[in-house]
TORVEX-940112 format. One line per 10 residues: their letters; for each residue z negated, x negated, y negated of C-alpha. Coordinates in pm, 1 decimal, m for minus. Layout:
// residues N
a = Z:X:Y; ... .
//
This chain:
// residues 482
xxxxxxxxxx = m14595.2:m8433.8:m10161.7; m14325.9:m8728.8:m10181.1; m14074.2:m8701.9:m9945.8; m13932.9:m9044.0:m9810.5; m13583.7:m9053.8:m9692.7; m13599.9:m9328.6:m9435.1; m13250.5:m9504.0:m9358.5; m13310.2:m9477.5:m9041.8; m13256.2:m9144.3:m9001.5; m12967.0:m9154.1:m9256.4 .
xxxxxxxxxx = m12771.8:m9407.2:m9071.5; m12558.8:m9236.2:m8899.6; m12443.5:m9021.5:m9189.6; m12407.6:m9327.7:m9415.0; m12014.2:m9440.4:m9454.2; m11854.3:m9148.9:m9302.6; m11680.9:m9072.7:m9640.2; m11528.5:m9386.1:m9705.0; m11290.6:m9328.6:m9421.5; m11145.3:m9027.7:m9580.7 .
xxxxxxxxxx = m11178.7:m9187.0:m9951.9; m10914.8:m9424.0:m9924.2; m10590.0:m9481.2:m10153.5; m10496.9:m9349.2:m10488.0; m10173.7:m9205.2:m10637.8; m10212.6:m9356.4:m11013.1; m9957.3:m9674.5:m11069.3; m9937.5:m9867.1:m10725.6; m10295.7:m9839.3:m10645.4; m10340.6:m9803.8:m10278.0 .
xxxxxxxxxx = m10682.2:m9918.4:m10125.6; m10941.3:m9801.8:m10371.7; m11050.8:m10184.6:m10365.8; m11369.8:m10044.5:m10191.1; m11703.1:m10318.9:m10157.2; m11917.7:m10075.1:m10031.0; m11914.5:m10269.4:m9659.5; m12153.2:m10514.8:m9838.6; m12393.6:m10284.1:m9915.5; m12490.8:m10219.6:m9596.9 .
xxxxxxxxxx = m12772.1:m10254.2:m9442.9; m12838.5:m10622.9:m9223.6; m12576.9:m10736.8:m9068.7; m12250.9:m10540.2:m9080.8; m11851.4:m10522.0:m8992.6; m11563.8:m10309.6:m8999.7; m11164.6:m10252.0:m8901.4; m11001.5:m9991.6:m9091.0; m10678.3:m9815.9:m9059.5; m10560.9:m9598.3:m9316.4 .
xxxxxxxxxx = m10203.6:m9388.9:m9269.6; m10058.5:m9229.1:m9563.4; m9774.6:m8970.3:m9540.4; m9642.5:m8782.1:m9832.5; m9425.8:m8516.1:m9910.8; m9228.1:m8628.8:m10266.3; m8919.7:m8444.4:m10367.7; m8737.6:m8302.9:m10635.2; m8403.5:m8276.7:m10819.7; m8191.6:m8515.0:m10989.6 .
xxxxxxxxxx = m8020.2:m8470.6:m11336.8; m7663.3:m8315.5:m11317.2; m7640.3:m8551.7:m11672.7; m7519.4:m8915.1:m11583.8; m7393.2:m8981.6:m11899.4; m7626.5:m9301.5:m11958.4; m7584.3:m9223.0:m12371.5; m7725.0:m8886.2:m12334.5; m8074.1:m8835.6:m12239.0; m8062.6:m8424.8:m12206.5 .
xxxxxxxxxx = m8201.0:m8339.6:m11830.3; m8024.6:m8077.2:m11678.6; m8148.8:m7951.5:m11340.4; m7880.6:m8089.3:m11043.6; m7900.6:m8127.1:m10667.8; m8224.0:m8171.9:m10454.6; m8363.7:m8556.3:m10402.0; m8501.6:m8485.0:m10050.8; m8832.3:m8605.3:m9943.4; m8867.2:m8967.5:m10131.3 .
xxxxxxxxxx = m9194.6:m9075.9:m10037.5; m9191.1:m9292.6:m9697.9; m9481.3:m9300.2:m9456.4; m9762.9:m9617.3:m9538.7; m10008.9:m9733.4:m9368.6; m10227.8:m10030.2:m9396.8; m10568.1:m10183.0:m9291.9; m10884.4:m10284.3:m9437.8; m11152.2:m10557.1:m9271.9; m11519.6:m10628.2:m9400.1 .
xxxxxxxxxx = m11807.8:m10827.8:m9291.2; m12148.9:m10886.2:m9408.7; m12475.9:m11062.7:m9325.6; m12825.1:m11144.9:m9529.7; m12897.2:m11501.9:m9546.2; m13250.5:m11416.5:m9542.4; m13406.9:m11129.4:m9808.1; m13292.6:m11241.4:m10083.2; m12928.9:m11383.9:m10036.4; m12626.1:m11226.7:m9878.5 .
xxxxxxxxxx = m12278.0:m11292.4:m9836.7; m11965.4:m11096.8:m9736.0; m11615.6:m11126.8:m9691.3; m11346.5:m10852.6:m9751.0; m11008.7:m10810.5:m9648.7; m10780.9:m10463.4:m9796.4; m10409.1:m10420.2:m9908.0; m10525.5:m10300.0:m10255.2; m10127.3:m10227.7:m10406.9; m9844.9:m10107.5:m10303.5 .
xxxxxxxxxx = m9535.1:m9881.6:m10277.9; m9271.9:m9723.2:m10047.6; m9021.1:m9484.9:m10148.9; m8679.8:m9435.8:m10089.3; m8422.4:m9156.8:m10212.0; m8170.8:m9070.9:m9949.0; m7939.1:m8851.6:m10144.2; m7882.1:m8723.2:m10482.0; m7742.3:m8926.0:m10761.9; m8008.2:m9191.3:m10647.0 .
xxxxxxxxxx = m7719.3:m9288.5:m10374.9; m7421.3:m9517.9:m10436.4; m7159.1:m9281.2:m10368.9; m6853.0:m9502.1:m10396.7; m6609.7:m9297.3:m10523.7; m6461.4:m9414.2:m10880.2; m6271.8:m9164.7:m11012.5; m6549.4:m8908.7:m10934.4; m6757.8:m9111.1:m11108.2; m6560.9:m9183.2:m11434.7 .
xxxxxxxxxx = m6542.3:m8792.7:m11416.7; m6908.3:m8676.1:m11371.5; m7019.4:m8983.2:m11658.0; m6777.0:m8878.5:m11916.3; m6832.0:m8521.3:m11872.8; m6510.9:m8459.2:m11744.5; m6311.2:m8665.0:m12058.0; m6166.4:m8870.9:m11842.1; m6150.8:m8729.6:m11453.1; m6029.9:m9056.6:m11345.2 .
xxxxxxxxxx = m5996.7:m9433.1:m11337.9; m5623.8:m9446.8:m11435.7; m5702.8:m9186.4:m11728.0; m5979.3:m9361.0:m11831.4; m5772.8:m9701.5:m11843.7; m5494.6:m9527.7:m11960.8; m5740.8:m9407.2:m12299.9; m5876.2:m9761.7:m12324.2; m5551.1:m9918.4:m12347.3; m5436.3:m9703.5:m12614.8 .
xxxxxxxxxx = m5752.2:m9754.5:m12833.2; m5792.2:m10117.9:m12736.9; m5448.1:m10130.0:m12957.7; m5594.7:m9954.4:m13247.1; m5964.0:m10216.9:m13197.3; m5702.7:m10526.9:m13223.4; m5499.4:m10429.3:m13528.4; m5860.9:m10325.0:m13612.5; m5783.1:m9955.8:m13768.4; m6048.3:m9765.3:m13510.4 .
xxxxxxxxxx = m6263.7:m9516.2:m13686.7; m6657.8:m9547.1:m13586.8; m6583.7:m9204.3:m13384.3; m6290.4:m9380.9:m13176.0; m6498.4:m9761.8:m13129.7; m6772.8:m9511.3:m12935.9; m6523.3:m9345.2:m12764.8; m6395.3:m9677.1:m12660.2; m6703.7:m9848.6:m12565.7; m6817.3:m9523.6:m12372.4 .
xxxxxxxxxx = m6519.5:m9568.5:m12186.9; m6509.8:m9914.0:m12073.4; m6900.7:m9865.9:m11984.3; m6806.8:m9575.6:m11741.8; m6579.0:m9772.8:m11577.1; m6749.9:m10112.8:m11527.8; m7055.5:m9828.4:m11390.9; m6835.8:m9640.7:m11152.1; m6711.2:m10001.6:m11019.6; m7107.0:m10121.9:m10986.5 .
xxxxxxxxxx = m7135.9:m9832.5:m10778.0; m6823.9:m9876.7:m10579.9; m6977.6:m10187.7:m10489.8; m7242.4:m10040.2:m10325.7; m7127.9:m9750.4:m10164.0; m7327.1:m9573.9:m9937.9; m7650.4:m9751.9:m10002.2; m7961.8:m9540.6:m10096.8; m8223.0:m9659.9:m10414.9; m8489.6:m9843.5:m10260.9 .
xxxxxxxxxx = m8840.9:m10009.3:m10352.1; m9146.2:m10145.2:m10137.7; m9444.7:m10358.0:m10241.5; m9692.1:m10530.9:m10049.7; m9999.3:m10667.4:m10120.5; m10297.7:m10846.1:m9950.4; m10634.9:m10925.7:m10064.4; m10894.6:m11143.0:m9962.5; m11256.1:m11149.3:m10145.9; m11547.1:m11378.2:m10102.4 .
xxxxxxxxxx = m11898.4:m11227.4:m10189.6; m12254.9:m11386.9:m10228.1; m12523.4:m11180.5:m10378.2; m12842.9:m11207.5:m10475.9; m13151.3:m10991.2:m10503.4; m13417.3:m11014.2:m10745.4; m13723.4:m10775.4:m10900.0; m14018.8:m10707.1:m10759.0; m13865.9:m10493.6:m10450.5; m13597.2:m10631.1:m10474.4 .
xxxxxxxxxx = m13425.5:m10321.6:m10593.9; m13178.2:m10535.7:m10804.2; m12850.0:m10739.0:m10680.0; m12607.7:m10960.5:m10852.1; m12288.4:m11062.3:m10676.5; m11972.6:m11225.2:m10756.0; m11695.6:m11442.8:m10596.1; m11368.8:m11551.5:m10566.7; m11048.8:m11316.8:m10461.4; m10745.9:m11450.3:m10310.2 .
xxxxxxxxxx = m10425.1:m11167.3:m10343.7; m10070.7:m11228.0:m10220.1; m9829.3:m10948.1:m10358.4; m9442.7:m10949.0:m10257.6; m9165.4:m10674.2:m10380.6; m8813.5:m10592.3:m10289.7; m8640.2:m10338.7:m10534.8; m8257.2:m10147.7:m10535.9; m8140.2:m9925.4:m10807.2; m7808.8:m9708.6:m10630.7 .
xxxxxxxxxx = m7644.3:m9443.5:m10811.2; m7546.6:m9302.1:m11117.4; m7854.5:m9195.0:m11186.6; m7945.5:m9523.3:m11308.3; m7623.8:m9580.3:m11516.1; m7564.7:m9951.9:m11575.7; m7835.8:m10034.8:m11369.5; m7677.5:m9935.3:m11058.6; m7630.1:m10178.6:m10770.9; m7907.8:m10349.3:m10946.7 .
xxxxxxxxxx = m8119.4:m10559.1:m10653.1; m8433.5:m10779.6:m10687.7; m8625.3:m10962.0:m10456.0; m8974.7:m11106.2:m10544.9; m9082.3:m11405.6:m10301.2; m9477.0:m11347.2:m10183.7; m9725.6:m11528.5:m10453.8; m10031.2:m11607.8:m10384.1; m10275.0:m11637.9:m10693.7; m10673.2:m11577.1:m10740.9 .
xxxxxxxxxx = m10892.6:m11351.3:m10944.4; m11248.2:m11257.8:m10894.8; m11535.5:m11008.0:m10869.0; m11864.5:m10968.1:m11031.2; m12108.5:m10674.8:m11039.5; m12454.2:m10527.2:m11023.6; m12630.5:m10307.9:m10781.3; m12954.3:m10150.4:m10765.7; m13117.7:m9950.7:m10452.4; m13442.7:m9741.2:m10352.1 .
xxxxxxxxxx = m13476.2:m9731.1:m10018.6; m13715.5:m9457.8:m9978.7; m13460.2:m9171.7:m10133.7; m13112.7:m9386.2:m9962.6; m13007.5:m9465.5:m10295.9; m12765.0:m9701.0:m10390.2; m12586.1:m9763.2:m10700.9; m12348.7:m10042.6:m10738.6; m12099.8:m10103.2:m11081.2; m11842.6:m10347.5:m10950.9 .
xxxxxxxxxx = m11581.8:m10563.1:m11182.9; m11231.5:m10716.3:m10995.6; m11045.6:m10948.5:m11292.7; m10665.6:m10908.6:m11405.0; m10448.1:m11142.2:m11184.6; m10181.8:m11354.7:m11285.6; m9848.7:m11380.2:m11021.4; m9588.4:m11643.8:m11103.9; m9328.4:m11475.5:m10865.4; m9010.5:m11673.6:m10774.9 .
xxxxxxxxxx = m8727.4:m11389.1:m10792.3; m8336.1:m11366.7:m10695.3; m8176.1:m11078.6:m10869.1; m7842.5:m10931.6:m10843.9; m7648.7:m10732.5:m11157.6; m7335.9:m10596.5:m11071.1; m7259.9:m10493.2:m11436.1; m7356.2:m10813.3:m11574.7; m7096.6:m10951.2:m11346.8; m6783.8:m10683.9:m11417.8 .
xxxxxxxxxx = m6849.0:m10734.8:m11793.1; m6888.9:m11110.5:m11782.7; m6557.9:m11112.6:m11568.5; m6345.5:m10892.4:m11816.8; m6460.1:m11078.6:m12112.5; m6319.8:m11422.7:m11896.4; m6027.1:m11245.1:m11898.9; m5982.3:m11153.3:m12229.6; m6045.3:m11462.1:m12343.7; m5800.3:m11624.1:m12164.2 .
xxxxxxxxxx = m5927.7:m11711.9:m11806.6; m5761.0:m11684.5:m11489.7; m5855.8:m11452.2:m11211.7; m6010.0:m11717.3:m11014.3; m6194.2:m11879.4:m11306.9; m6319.8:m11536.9:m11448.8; m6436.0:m11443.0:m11121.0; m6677.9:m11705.1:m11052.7; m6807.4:m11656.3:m11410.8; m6871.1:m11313.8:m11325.0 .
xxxxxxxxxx = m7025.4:m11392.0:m10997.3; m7263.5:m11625.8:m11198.8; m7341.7:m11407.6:m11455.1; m7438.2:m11097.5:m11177.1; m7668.8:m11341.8:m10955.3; m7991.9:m11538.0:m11109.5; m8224.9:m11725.0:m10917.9; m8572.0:m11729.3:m11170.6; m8959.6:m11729.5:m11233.2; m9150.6:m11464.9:m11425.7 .
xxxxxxxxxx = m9496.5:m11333.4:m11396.8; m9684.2:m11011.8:m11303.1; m10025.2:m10964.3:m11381.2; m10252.0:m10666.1:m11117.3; m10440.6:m10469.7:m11365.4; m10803.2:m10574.7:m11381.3; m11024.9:m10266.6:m11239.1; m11426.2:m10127.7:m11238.4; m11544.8:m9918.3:m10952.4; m11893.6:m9742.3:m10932.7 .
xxxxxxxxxx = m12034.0:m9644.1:m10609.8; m12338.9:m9406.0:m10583.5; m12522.5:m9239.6:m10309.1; m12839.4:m9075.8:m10268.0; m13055.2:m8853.3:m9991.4; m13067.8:m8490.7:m10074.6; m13328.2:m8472.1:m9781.4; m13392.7:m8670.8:m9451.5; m13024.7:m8585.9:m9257.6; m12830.1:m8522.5:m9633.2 .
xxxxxxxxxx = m12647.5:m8777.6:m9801.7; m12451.1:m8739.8:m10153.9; m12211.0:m8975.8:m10272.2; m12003.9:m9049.2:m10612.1; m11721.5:m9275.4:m10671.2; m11563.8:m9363.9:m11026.0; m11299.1:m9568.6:m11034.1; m11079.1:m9714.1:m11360.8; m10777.4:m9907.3:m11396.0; m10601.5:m10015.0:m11713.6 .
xxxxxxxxxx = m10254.5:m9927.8:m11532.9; m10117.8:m9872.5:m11930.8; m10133.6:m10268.3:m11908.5; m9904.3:m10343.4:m11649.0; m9528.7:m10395.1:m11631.3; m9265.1:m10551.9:m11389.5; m9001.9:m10718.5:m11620.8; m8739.2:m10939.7:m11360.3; m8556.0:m11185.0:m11637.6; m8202.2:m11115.9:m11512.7 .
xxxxxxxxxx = m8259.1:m10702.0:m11551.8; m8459.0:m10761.7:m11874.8; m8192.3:m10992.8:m12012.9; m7880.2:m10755.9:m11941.6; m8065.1:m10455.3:m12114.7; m8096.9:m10649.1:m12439.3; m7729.6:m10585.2:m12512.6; m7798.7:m10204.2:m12608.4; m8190.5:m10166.0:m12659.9; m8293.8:m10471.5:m12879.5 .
xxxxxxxxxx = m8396.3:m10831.1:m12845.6; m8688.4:m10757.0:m12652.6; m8462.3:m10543.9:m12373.3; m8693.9:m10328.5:m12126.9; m8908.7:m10356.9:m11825.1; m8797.4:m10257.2:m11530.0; m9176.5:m10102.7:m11472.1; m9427.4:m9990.7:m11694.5; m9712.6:m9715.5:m11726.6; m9835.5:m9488.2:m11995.1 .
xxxxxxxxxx = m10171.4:m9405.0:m11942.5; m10487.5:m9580.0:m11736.4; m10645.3:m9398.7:m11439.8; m10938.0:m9228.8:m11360.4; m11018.0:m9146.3:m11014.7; m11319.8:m8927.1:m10922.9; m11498.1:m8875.7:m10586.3; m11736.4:m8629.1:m10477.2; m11899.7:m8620.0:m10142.7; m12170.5:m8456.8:m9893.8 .
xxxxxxxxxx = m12291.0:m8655.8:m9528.1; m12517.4:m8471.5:m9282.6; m12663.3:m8577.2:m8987.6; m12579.7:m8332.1:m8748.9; m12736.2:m8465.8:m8419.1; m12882.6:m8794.4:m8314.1; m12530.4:m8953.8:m8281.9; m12295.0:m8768.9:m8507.6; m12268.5:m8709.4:m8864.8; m11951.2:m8484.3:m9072.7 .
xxxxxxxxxx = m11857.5:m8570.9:m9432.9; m11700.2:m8435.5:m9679.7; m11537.1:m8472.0:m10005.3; m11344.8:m8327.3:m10327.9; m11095.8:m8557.3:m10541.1; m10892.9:m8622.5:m10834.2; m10735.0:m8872.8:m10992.1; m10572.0:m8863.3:m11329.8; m10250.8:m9050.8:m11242.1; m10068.7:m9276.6:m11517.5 .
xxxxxxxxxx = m9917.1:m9084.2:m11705.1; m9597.7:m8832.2:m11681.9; m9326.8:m8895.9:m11761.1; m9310.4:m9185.8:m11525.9; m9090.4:m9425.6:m11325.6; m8842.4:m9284.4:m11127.8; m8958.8:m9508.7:m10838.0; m9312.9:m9334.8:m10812.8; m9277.5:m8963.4:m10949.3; m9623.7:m8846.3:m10906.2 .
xxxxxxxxxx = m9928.4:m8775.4:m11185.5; m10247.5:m8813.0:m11009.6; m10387.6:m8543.6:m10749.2; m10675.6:m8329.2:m10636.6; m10804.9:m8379.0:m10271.1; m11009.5:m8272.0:m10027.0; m11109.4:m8429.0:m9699.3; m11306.8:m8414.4:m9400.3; m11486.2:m8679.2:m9201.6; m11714.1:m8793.7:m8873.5 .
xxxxxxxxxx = m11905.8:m9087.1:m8756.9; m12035.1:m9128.8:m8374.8; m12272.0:m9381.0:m8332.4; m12137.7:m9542.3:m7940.5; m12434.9:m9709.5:m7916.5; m12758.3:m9806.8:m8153.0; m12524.4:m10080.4:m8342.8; m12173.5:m9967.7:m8260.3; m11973.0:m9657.3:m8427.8; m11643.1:m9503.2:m8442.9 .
xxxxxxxxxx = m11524.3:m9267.7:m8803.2; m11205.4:m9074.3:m8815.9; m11127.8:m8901.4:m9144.6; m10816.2:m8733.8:m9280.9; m10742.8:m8608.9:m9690.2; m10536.8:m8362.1:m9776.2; m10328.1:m8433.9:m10137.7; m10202.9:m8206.1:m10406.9; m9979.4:m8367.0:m10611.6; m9959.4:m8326.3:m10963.4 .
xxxxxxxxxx = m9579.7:m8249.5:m11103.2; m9423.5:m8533.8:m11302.5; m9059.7:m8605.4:m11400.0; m8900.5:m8943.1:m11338.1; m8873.9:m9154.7:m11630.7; m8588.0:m9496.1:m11665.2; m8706.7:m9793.5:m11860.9; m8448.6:m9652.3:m12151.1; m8637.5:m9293.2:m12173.3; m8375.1:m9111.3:m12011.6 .
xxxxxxxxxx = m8535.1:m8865.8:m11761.5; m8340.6:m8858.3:m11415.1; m8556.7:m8678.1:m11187.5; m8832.1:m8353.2:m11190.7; m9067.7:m8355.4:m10886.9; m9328.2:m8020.3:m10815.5; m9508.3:m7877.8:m10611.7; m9582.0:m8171.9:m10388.7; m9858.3:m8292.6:m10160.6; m9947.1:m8509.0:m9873.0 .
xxxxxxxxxx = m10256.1:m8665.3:m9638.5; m10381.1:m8934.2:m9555.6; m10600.9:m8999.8:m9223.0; m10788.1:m9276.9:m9193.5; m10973.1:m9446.0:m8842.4; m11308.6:m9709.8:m8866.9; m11473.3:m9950.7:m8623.9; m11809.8:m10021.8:m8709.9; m12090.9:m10230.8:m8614.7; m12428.6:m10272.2:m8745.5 .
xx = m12753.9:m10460.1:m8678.0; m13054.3:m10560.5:m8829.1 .
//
C-alpha cells in the first residue's frame, strides 16, 4: 500500500533547516544565495537574520624579510575574524496554477576581519624595523643609511659587484618599508566587504501535473569594499589603503525544478550568472610615494617639488572591474514518512575565477614581479559545499531540524585576509507555527574550521591559522497561505 505524504502534515517541518544552513567559509561567500522561499507552497514571505561569529587566529612569521619567503613560526595574531551579521527577505505568490513570481532580497558576499596585533600592526618604530627586515644587518636607520651611502659611491663610479647591487637595493627597500610603516603607526590591517542582492523571479509550470517549473529573472547586486594592509608583514605593501565606492551592476538567474507532491518532494537546480562591477576606487601607496620622492631628489628636485611628486605618485583616484563568480545551487527534499522530512543542498562556485586587482597596488608590484604585477586577491581552487538534513514534526505546532556540513573552502594556501579552508558543521533547528499561516524558526551552526596558512599576492606565506571554529545562529519570520 502507497503511502502519501500530504504537505499538510509536513508543513510545519518544511524550512526549518534553512535557518541553520546559512553562509559559507569558501572565498567571500556569505548567504548561500538560497531560492528555496519560492518554492513554497501558495503564497509565502520571510525576514531573516543571520549572525555569524568566529573564532580565527594564529601566528605570524618571525621572517619579514620581503625577499625571503621561509615561514618561521613568530608571535600569536589574536582572534582575526570580527562578528557579521546580515539579513535575508523573500516573497512569493502564484499568479494562478501555472505562473508564479517572487522576489528575493540576501547579502550573498562579504568579509570582516581585522588583525589587532602581530606583525599585521603598523608598529612605527624605524630602526626596529630596519633591524627585524634585514635580519639584524643593519639594526638601525642611521646604519642602514650609513651602508647605502658607502655603496651608493661604489653604484656611481659603477664598480658594485652583483652581490653588493642586492645588498644595496635590499637596503634602500628596508628603509623606504620601515618609513611606510612609520607612517602608519599604530593602525591595525583591516578589510570589510559588503554586498546586497536583489532578484526578480517568474516561473512557470508545465507537464501534465504540473510537476515541472522553469524560472528565471533579473538580479540587481551592489558590492562595496574598504581594504588596509599595516605591518611588516606585508613588506612594501604596508600602509597600503583602498577604498572601493558601492557599484551597482546586474546579473541573472535561471533554473529548473521538478516536485511530487504526494512524497513532499522537491528538486530544484538553480543557475545565478558571473557579474561584472566597474568599481570607482581611491588608493593610497605609501612606498610608491617614498620611492617616487627619492628618485625627485636624485634627479635633481627640490624638497618641495619632490614632495608633491611623491604625494602624487602614493594617491590614485581610478576605475577597474570585479567580476562575483557565477554559481549553481541544487536544493532537494523529500518525506521519509508523514511527520519526516530529508533535505540536500549542493552548492558550487568557480571562486578559482575571481580576483581583486586595484590599478594603483597592481601597478607598484610590477617593478619586482613582471609586467603583469599581482592581484591584490585571488583563489586557488572552486568550492563545494554540501548539506545534509533531517525535519520532524514533533507536535501539531512544532517541528526540530537538523543538519551535517562541509564545505571544501578555496584552496590553502590562501589570502592572508581570509585564512580559513572550508569547514564541517553541524546545526540544530525549530519552527513554531503562531498561528495556521504565521511561524517563527531559530537555528544556530556550529563551525570547524579547516587549518590554512595565509598566503600574499607574491607567495610569501605570513600567517598559519589551526584549530579554529565558530557559529552561526540564525532567526526567521514566516508567513504562509494558500
Amino acid at each position: 500500500m502507497r503511502t502519501t505524504f500530504h504537505l499538510k502534515t509536513l508543513a510545519v517541518a518544511i524550512a526549518t533547516l534553512s535557518v541553520a544552513s546559512v553562509t559559507n567559509a569558501a572565498g567571500l561567500d556569505r548567504s548561500g544565495q538560497d531560492v528555496t522561499a519560492f518554492f513554497q507552497d501558495g503564497t509565502y514571505a520571510e525576514a531573516v537574520y543571520t549572525y555569524i561569529d568566529a573564532d580565527v587566529s594564529g601566528y605570524d612569521s618571525a621572517n619579514t624579510n620581503p625577499s625571503q619567503n621561509d615561514y618561521v613560526r613568530g608571535d600569536k595574531t589574536g582572534d582575526i575574524a570580527e562578528s557579521y551579521d546580515f539579513f535575508r527577505y523573500g516573497v512569493k505568490a502564484d499568479i494562478n496554477d501555472t505562473f508564479s513570481v517572487g522576489i528575493l532580497y540576501d547579502e550573498p558576499f562579504g568579509a570582516a576581519a581585522e588583525y589587532t596585533q602581530s606583525n599585521f600592526v603598523s608598529q612605527g618604530d624605524v630602526d626596529a624595523s630596519i633591524a627585524s627586515i634585514t635580519n639584524g644587518a643593519a639594526p638601525s636607520l642611521a646604519a642602514a643609511q650609513g651602508a647605502i651611502g658607502a655603496l651608493a659611491a661604489g653604484e656611481t663610479a659603477g664598480v658594485l659587484t652583483p652581490e653588493q647591487q642586492a645588498q644595496l637595493d635590499g637596503l634602500r627597500g628596508a628603509v623606504a618599508v620601515a618609513q611606510a610603516e612609520a607612517g602608519n603607526a599604530g593602525e591595525n590591517t583591516n578589510v570589510e566587504v559588503r554586498s546586497q542582492s536583489l532578484t526578480g523571479i517568474l516561473g512557470m509550470k508545465f507537464g501534465a501535473n504540473k510537476n515541472f517549473q522553469i524560472y528565471g529573472g533579473p538580479v540587481a547586486q551592489r558590492i562595496q569594499s574598504e581594504t588596509k594592509l599595516r605591518g611588516l608583514a606585508y613588506g612594501p605593501a604596508t600602509g597600503y589603503t583602498s577604498n572601493s565606492n558601492p557599484d551597482m551592476d546586474y546579473g541573472y538567474i535561471a533554473g529548473i525544478a521538478y516536485s511530487k507532491p504526494e512524497i513532499a518532494l522537491k528538486a530544484a537546480l538553480t543557475y545565478r550568472s558571473e557579474i561584472d562591477h566597474d568599481i570607482d576606487i581611491s588608493e593610497n601607496y605609501p612606498i610608491a610615494g617614498i620611492l617616487a620622492q627619492e628618485a625627485a631628489l636624485q634627479q635633481g628636485a627640490t624638497p618641495a617639488q619632490a614632495a608633491a611628486i611623491g604625494a602624487a605618485a602614493a594617491n590614485r583616484n581610478s576605475n577597474y572591474e570585479i567580476t562575483t563568480p557565477k554559481s549553481v545551487n541544487f536544493d532537494f527534499q523529500t518525506g521519509i514518512n508523514p511527520t519526516t522530512l530529508a533535505t540536500a543542498k549542493v552548492r558550487w562556485v568557480p571562486w578559482s575565477d575571481f580576483v581583486i586587482t586595484p590599478p594603483l597596488y597592481n601597478d607598484v608590484s610590477k617593478r619586482n614581479y613582471g609586467p603583469d604585477g599581482l592581484d591584490l586577491v585571488e583563489y586557488e581552487d572552486d568550492q563545494w559545499q554540501v548539506e545534509l538534513g533531517l525535519a520532524k514534526r514533533v507536535a501539531p505546532a512544532l517541528a526540530i531540524s537538523g543538519t551535517v556540513g562541509w564545505d571544501s573552502g578555496a584552496g590553502d594556501p590562501t589570502t592572508s585576509l581570509g585564512p580559513v579552508d572550508g569547514y564541517y558543521s553541524v546545526g540544530l533547528g525549530a519552527k513554531y507555527n503562531v498561528t495556521e499561516n504565521w511561524a517563527v524558526s531559530a537555528g544556530g551552526k556550529y563551525l570547524w574550521f579547516g587549518d590554512a596558512k595565509g598566503r600574499l599576492p607574491s607567495g610569501k606565506i605570513v600567517g598559519d591559522f589551526q584549530d579554529n571554529d565558530g557559529y552561526i545562529a540564525g532567526l526567521k519570520l514566516s508567513y504562509q497561505g494558500k
